[in-house]
Every structure is written in structure tokens, then in C-alpha cells.
N, C-alpha and C positions, 0 to 999 in steps of 0.2 A: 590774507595770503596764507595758503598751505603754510605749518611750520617745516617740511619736509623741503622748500622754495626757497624759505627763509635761509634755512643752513647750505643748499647750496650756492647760492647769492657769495655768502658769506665765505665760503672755501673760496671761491669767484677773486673775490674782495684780497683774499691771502695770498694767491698766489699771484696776483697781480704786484702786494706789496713785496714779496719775496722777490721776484725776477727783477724788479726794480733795488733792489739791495735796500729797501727801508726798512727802520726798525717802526716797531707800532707807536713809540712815541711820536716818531717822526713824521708818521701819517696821520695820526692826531693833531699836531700840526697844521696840516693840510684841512681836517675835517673842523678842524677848531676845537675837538673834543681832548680828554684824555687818554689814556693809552688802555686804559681798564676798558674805556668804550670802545676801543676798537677791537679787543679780544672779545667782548658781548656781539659785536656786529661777526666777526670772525667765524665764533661759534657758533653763532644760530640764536641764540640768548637773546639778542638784540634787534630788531627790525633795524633793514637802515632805509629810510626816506628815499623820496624819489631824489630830492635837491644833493642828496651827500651823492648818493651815487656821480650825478651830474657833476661835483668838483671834483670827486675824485679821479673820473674819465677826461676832464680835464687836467687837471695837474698830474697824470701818468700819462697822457697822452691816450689814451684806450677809444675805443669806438663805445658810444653807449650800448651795443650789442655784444660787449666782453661778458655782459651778465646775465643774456638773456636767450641768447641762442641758445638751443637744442636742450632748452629747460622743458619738464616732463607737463601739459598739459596738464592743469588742473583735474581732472574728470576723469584722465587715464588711469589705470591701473599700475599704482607705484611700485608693485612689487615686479620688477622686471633684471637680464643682466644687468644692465646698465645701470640700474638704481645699486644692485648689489658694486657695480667695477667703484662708483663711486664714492659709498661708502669703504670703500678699502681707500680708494684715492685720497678719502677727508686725514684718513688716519697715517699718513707720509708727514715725515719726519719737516723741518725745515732744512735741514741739511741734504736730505731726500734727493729734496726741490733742487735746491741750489747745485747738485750732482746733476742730475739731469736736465739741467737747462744749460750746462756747462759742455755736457759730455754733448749736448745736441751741436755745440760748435764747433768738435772738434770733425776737422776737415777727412781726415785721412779713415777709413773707411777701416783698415787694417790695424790701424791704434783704437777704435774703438772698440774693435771685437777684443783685443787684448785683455783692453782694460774691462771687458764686459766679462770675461774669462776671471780673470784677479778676482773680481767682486762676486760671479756664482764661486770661485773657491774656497773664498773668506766666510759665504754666508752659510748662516746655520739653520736648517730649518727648526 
């Protein structure tokens, strides 16, 4: 497998763990590995098996398609936007994450722009 598949796989693999509020011990757990292993799987360092994936889409409840949709064809041309949006995307923060998966619930359409406003204030380029 492309090493380029691998690491997306494995972003795949983090943000799954994040929106579920695990820590990597704790999905270690799950994988029956240790936590060093899941930051190897994480980062792209690590291949992760067809079988891990399968407990993992099990025990988060995920579709086995959380990992594999709109992954770049082998044979394509990696150099593309999408290849660049995602390598910006590998490099979000875990706090990031967990901001915007937060701020996606909130209801009110007018407190989100607010608080969308607060944060381009705060940020520095």
C-alpha cells in the first residue's frame, strides 16, 4: 500500500478516536495493542491490518467505509488540492478537532458566526 494511503488511513483512524473522546491508551485497549502502537498506526509509521481496522469499526460504531472513501486511487496523480487540503488537515491540532466537532453542534447559526469572529480575532497569522 502507497505510504501516502497509509498516513491517510491513519489520520482516518485519529479523528475517529477524537470525536469519540478516546485517549490512544484507550483505543489500544480496543486494538489490544499499546498506545505507542496506535500513535505508529496514527502517524502513518505503522500499517494497520485489515482485522484492526474491522474492531475498530466495530467498537466506534463506524461503517468500514470511514477509511476508505474518497481515498486517492493508487495510479492517480498524488500531487493534487485535495492531497495538499489534507496534508494541512493531518497537521490540526487535537484540540482543533475537538473545536470543531463541538462548534458543528452548535444549533444557533448567529452564535456560531460569533464565536467564528472571536477566533479569526484571536488568530495570528
Amino acid at each position: 500500500m502507497d505510504r501516502t494511503l497509509i498516513k491517510l488511513i491513519g489520520d482516518r483512524l485519529r479523528q475517529a478516536r477524537i470525536s469519540r473522546g478516546l485517549s490512544q491508551a484507550k483505543l489500544g485497549e480496543v486494538f489490544g495493542v499499546t498506545f505507542q502502537q496506535i500513535q505508529k498506526y496514527e502517524s502513518g509509521h505503522n500499517r494497520i491490518s485489515a482485522d484492526k481496522i474491522w474492531i475498530v469499526c466495530q467498537a466506534l460504531n463506524l461503517p468500514i467505509s470511514h477509511f476508505y472513501d474518497d481515498l486517492p486511487f493508487p495510479f492517480e496523480d498524488q500531487k493534487t488540492d485535495e492531497t495538499d487540503t489534507i496534508s494541512k488537515l493531518r497537521k490540526v491540532s487535537g484540540q482543533a478537532l475537538k473545536l470543531s466537532i463541538n462548534f458543528d453542534k452548535i444549533e444557533r447559526s448567529d452564535i456560531r458566526r460569533s464565536i467564528a469572529n472571536v477566533v479569526a480575532a484571536l488568530a495570528v497569522d
